[in-house]
N, C-alpha and C positions, 0 to 999 in steps of 0.2 A: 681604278677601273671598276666598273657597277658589276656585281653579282650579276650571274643571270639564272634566273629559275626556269626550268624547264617545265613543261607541261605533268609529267610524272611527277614530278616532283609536288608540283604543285596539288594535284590529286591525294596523293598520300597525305599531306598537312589539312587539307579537309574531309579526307576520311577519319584523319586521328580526332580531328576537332568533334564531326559528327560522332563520334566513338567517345569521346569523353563528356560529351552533353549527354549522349544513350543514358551512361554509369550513371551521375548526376541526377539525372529526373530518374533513373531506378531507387535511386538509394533515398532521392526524396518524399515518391511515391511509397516505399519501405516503409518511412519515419511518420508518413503521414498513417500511414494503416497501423501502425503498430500504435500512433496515439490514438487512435479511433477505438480499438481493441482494448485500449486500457481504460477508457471511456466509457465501454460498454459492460457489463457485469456478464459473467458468465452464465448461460443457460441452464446448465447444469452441475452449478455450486454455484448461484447466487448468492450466499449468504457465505461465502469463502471461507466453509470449515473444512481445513488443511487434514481433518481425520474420516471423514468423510468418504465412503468408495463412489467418488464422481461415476466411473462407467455405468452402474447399478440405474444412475437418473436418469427421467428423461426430461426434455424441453419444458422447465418452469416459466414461460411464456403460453404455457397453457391455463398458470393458474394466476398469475401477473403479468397481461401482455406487455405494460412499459416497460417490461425488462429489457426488451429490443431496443429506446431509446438513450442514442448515447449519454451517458451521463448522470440517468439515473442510477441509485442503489436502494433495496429496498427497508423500508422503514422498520423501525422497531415493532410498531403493532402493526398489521396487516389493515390495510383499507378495507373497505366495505366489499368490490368487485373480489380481492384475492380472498374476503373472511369467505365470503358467500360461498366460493369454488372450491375452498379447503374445504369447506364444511361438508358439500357433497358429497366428497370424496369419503369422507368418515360416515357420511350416512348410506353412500354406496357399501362398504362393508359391513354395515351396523346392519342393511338389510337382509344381505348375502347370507350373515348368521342368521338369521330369526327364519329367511326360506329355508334354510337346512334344517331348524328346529321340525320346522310347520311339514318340508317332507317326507324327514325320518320317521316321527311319532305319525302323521297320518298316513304314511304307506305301510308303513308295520302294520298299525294297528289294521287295517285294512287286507292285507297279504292273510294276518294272520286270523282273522276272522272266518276268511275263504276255504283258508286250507283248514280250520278246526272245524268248518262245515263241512266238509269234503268227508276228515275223518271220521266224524261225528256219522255219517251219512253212510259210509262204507262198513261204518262198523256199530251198528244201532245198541248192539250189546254190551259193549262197553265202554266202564265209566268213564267221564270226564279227563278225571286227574290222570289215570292210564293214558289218555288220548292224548295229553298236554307233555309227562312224562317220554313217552314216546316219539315226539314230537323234539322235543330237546335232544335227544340221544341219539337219533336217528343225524342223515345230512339234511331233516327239513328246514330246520331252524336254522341253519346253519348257512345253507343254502338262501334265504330268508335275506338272511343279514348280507350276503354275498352280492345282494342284486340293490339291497334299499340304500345299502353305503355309498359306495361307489357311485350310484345314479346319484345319489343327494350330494356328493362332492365335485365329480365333474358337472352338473346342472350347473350349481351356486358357484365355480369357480369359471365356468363359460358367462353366464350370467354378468357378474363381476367381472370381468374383462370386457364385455361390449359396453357394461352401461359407464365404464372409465378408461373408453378409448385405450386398451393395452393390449398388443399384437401379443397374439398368442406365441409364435415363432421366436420372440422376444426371451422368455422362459427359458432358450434351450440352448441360447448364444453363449458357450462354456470358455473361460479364459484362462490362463494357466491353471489348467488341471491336469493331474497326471495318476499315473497307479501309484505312483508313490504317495502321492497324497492320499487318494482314496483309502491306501490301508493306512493312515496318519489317521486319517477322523473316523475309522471304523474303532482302532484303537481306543481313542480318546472318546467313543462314543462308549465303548465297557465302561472306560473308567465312573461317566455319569452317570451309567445305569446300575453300577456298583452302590455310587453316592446316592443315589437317589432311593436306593434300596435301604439303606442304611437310615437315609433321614427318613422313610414312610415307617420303620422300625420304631423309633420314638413316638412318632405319632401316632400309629398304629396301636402303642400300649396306653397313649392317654386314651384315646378314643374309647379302648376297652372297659376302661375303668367305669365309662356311664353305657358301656354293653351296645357300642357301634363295633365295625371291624374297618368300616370307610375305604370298603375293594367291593369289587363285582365277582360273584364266585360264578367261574364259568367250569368247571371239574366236570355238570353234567350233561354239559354242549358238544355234542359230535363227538360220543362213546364210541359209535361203532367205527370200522374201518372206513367208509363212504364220506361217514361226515365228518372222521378228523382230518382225511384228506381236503375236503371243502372248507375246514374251517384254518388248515395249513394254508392252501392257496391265500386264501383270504389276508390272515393277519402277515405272512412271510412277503408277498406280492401285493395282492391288488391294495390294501388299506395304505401300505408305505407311499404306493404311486398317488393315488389319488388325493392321499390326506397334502402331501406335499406340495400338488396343483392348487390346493386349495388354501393353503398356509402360507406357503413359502414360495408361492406362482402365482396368487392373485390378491390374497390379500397383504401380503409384505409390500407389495407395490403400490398399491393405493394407500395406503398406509405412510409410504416413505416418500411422498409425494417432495414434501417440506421436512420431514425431522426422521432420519434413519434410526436414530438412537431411540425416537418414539415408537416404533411400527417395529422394531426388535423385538422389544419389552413385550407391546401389545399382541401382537399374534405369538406370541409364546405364551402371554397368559389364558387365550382365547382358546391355544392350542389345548391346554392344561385341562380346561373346564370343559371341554366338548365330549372329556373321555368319560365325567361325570362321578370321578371318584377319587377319593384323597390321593389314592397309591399311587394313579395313572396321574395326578394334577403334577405332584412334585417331578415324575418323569417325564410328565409332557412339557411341564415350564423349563424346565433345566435345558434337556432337548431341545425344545423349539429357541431358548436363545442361542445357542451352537448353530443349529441349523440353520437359522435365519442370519449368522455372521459367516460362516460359508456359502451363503445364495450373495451374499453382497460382494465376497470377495471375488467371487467367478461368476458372477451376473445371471447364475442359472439354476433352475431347481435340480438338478441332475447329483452334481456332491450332494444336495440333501437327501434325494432320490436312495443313493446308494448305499452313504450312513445309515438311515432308517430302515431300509432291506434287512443292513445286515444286524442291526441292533434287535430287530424284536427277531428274527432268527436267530439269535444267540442266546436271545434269554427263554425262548422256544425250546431250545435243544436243554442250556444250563437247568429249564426244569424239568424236563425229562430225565435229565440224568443224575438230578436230585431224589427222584425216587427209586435209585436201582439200588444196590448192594450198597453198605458203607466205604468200602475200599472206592468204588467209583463216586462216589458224592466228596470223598477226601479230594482224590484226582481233580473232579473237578471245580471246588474251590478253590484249591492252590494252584491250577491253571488261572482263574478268574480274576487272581489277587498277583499272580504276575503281569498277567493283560494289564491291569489295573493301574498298576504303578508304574509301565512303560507308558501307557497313557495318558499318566496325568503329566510325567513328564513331556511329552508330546506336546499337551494343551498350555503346558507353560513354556517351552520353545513355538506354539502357534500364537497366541497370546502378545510373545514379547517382541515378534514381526509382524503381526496383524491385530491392532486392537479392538477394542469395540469403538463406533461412531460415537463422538461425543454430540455435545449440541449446544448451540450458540444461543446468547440471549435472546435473538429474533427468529429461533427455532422454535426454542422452548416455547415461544408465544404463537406459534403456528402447530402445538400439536395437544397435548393433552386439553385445553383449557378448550379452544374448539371444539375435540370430542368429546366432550362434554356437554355441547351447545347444541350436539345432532342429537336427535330423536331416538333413531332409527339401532344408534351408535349405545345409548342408553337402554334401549330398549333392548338391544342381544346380550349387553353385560348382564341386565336382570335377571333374562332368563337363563344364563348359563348359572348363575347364581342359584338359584330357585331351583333345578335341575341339580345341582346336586346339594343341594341342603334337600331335597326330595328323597333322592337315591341314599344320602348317610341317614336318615330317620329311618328309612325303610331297612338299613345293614343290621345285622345283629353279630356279635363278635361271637 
């Protein structure tokens, strides 16, 4: 006798049918995307270096649009359309330095003309050198530097972000960061500042030897109580904030467009020479490669922001307290050289879970040999160059 299939029944066997054709075209739909995806190169590691902090990048189809087409990858040497766009980008920062040159030295020299006519004018009796003197000691000059810095850092770092399309907002996106960290790279920021002390030490004695000193003596800047206040603000707060907008917030980015390991280096060496002086190069290069592998790994200037607060406030206080009694200069070396050595421990447990970016054969050909090709880019190394081969003739030890 015949089965008989009821109508429910029946229903259920073409619900399951339609229910296992659903799965089917999902999971084929799945295989089809997932090979499309593997097709396509990644936007943001195009060039698939596994060391590389991806989050840091943004959409390299700004500077290779066929990145977008499935299938391509990009070549060894860059085309003509991505040489051209890199190139920019390195002459967008190669500018940004030489406006900072051109605002500092001409708003100084300009502020400062004003206010030695002003003095000059108030005070017809006396001399010059008193006016100038006075002037340093006082919070004018001090005050001076307070408004020309800062202005020439946020300009040239506003600047540089409009003309390389980079959201500002962007700078401040912080990714596991915590306190604990923060006191980790405040740490290991003594410990550089230690090193760095150490090796301006050596150099410091060659230089002597032909009667340079290769530092800026600032002893007679903001004597009195007004303008060591104003010149505290200044190097404790606003220099950390601003210098790092403009380091490690606009120009590490344009920089790191194509080669992270490139735009490390570079804005630390750039950082180094802006200070204009051996002592401050070896602390500014040391630092800004730290800093600028902390802005990579948490996508923000802010850990830099913070380390930098608190490092030239440390070494603010460390020489203050270098000149008090022997017993407290004892204190606090052997405080400095404990710091020091928890520190460097730090940097080599940060180190051995975060490296530095390496870079890949069709990196390396996207980053120094280009900036080299830009103008703009040659033209801010020269004069950071020249700028302080200026200032060490002009030292005397």
């Amino acid at each position: 006798m015949d089965e008989i299939i009821t109508p429910d029944e029946h229903s259920a066997e073409v619900a399951a049918l339609n229910h296992e054709i659903y799965e089917l075209s999902r999971q084929l739909a799945e295989c089809r995307a997932e090979n499309l995806r593997r097709t396509l190169a990644d936007p943001k590691n195009p060039f698939d270096n596994p060391t590389e902090y991806r989050e840091f990048n943004s959409d390299y189809a700004e500077m290779q649009p066929l990145i977008r087409q499935p299938g391509y990858r990009p070549a060894l040497e860059p085309d003509r359309n991505e040489r051209r766009n890199l190139r920019w980008l390195f002459s967008v920062g190669g500018l940004c330095i030489c406006i900072w040159f051109a605002l500092n030295f001409g708003l100084s020299f300009l502020l400062n003309r004003i206010i030695g006519r002003l003095l000059v004018e108030l005070n017809p009796d006396v001399s010059v050198t008193i006016i100038n003197g006075y002037a340093r000691g006082t919070s004018i000059l001090a005050s001076v530097t307070i408004v020309i810095l800062p202005f020439c850092n946020i300009f040239t770092s506003l600047l540089g972000m409009k003309m390389a399309h980079i959201d500002a907002n962007s700078l401040f996106k912080t990714r596991n960061f915590s306190f604990g960290k923060a006191v980790q790279y405040c740490l290991i920021g003594i410990f550089i500042w230690l090193v760095s002390t150490f090796a301006y030490a050596c150099v410091g004695d060659v230089l002597a030897q032909y009667g340079k000193s290769g530092y800026v003596d600032t002893s007679d800047i903001g004597t009195t109580p007004l303008g060591f206040a104003v010149f505290l603000i200044y190097q404790c707060i606003i220099a950390p904030v601003t210098e790092e907008l403009l380091m490690r917030g606009m120009l590490l980015r344009v920089f790191s467009k194509a080669n992270q390991r490139f735009a490390v280096f570079t804005t630390a060496i750039f950082f180094g020479l802006i200070h204009g002086n051996a002592a401050q190069f070896i602390l500014g290069f040391l630092m800004g490669v730290f800093l600028a592998h902390i802005t990579l790994c948490h996508g923000s200037v802010i850990p830099a922001v913070i380390t930098h607060i608190f490092v030239n406030s440390f070494s603010l206080l460390y020489g203050y307290l270098s000149g008090e009694s022997l017993t407290m200069q004892y204190i606090a070396m052997m405080t400095v050289f404990a710091l020091a050595v928890l520190g460097m421990a730090l940097l080599l447990a940060f180190r051995s879970s975060s490296g530095l970016p390496l870079a890949t054969p069709h990196q390396s050909r996207r980053g120094l040999p280009l900036a080299l090709s830009s103008i703009p880019f040659l033209a801010a190394f020269i004069i950071c160059i020249a700028y302080n081969i200026t200032n060490l003739m002009a030292s005397a030890a």
